[in-house]
FIMAR-49318 format. One record per residue (C-alpha): residue number from 1; chain; x negated, y negated, z negated. Coordinates in nm, 2 decimals. Layout:
% residues N
<pt><k>NUM</k><c>A</c><X>X</X><Y>Y</Y><Z>Z</Z></pt>
...
END
This chain:
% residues 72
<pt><k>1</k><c>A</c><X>-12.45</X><Y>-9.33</Y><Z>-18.38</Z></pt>
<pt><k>2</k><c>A</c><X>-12.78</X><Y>-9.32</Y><Z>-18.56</Z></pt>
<pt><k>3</k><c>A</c><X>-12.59</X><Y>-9.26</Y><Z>-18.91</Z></pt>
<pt><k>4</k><c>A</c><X>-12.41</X><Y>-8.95</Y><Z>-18.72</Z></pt>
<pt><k>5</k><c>A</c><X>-12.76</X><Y>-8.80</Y><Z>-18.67</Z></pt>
<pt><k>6</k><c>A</c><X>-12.84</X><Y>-8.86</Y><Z>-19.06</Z></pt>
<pt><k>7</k><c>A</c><X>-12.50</X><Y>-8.74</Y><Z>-19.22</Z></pt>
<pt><k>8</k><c>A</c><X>-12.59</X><Y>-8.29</Y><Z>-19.25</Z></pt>
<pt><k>9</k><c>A</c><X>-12.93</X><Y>-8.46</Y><Z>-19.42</Z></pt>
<pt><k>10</k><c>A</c><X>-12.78</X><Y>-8.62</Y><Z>-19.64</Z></pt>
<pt><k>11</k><c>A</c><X>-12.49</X><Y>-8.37</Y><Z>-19.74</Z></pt>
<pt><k>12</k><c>A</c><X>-12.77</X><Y>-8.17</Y><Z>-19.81</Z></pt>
<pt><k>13</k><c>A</c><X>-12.96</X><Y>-8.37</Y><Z>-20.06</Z></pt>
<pt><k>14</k><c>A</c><X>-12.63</X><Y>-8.47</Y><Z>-20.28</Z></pt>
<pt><k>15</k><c>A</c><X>-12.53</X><Y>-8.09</Y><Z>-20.25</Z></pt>
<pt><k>16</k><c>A</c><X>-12.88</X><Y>-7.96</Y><Z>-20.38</Z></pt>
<pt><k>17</k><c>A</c><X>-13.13</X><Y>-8.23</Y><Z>-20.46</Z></pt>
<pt><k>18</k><c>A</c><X>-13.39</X><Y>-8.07</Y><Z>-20.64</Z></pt>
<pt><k>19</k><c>A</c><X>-13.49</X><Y>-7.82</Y><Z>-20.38</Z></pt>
<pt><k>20</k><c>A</c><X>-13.41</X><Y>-8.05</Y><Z>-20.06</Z></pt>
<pt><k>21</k><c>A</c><X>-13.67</X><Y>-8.29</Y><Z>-20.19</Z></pt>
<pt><k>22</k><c>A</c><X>-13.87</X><Y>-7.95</Y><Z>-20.29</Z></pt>
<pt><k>23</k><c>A</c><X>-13.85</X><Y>-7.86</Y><Z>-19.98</Z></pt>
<pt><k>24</k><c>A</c><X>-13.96</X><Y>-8.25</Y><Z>-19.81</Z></pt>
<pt><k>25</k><c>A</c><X>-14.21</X><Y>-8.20</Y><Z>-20.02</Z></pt>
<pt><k>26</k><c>A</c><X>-14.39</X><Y>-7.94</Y><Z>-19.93</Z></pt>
<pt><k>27</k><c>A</c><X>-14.32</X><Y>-7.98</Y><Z>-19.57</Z></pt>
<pt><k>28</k><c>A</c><X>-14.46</X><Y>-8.39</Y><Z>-19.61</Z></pt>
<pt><k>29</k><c>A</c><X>-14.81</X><Y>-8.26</Y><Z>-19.74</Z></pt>
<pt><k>30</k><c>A</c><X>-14.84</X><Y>-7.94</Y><Z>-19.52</Z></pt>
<pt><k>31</k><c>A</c><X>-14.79</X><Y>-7.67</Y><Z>-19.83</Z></pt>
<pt><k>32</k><c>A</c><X>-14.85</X><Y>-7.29</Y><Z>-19.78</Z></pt>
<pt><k>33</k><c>A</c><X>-14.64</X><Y>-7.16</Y><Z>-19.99</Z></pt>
<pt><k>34</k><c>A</c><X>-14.83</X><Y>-6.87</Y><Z>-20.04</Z></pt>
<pt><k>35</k><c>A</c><X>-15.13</X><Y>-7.03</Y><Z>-20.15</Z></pt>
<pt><k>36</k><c>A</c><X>-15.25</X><Y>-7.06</Y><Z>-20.47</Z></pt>
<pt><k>37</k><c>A</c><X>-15.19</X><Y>-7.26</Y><Z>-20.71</Z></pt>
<pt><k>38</k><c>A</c><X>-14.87</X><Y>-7.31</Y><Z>-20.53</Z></pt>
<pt><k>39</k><c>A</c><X>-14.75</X><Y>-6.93</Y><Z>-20.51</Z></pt>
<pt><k>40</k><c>A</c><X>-14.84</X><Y>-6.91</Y><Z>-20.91</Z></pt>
<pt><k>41</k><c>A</c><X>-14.67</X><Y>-7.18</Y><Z>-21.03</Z></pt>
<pt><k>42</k><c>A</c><X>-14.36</X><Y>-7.10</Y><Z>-20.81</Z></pt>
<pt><k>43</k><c>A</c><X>-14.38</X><Y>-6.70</Y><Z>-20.93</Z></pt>
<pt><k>44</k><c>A</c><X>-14.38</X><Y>-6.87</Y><Z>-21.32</Z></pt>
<pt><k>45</k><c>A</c><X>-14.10</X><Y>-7.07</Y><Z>-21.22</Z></pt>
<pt><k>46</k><c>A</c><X>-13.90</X><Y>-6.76</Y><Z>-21.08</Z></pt>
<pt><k>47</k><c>A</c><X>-14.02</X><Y>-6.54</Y><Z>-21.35</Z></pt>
<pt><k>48</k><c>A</c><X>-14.04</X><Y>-6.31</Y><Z>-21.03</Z></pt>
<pt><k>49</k><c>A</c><X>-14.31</X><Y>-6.06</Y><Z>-20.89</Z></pt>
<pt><k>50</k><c>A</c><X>-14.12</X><Y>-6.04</Y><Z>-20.54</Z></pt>
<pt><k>51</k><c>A</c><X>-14.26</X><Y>-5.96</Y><Z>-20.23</Z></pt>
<pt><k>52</k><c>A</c><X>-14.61</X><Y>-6.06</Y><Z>-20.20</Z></pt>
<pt><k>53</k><c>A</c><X>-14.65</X><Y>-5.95</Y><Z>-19.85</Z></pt>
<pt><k>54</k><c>A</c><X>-14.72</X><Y>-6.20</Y><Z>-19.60</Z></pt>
<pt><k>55</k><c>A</c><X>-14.63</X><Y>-6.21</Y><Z>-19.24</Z></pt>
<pt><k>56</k><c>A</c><X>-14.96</X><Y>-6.13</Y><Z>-19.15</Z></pt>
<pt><k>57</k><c>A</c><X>-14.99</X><Y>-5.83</Y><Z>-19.34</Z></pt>
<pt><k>58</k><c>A</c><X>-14.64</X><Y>-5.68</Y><Z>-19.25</Z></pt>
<pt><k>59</k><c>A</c><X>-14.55</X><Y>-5.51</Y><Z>-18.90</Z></pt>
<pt><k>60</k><c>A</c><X>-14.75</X><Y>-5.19</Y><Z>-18.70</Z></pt>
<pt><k>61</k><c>A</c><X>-15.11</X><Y>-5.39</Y><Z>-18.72</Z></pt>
<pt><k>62</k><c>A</c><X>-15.14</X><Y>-5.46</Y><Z>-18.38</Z></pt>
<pt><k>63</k><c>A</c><X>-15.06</X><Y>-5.85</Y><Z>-18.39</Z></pt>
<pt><k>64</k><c>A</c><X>-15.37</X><Y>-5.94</Y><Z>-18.13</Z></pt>
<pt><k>65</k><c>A</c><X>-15.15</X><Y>-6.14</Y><Z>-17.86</Z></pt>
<pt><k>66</k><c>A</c><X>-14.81</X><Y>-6.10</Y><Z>-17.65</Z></pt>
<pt><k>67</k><c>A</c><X>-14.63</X><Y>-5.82</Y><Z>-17.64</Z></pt>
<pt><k>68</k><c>A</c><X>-14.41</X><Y>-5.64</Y><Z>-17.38</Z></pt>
<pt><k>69</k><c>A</c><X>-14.06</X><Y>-5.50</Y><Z>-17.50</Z></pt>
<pt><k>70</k><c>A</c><X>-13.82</X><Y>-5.32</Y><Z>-17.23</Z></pt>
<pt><k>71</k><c>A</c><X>-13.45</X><Y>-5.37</Y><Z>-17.25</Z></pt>
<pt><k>72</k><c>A</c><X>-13.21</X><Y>-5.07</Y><Z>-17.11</Z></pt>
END
């Protein structure tokens, strides 16, 4: 039962190692991502200027609380 709960874990480290533990990694130690040094090193890794927007800069501005939406 309790090697049930374990198996899509570990299909996904044999399927892709490197960035599964990448990915433990960063989550273990609480990395931002888009932080320094760690967004540098990762945009030499890539060899890519993507998007450098971050969540809190995208959207209409207004990101002070909840928000009403209406459905039809």
């Amino acid at each position: 039962m309790f090697l049930e709960e374990l198996t899509p874990i570990l299909t996904e480290l044999t399927r892709q190692p490197v960035a599964f533990l990448g990915g433990f990694f960063s989550g273990a130690f609480r990395l931002n991502l888009s932080d320094d040094p760690v967004k540098s090193w990762l945009d030499k890794q890539t060899g890519s200027t993507g998007n450098t927007a971050t969540s809190k800069e995208s959207g209409n501005g207004n990101n002070s609380g909840p928000q009403s939406i209406s459905i039809e």
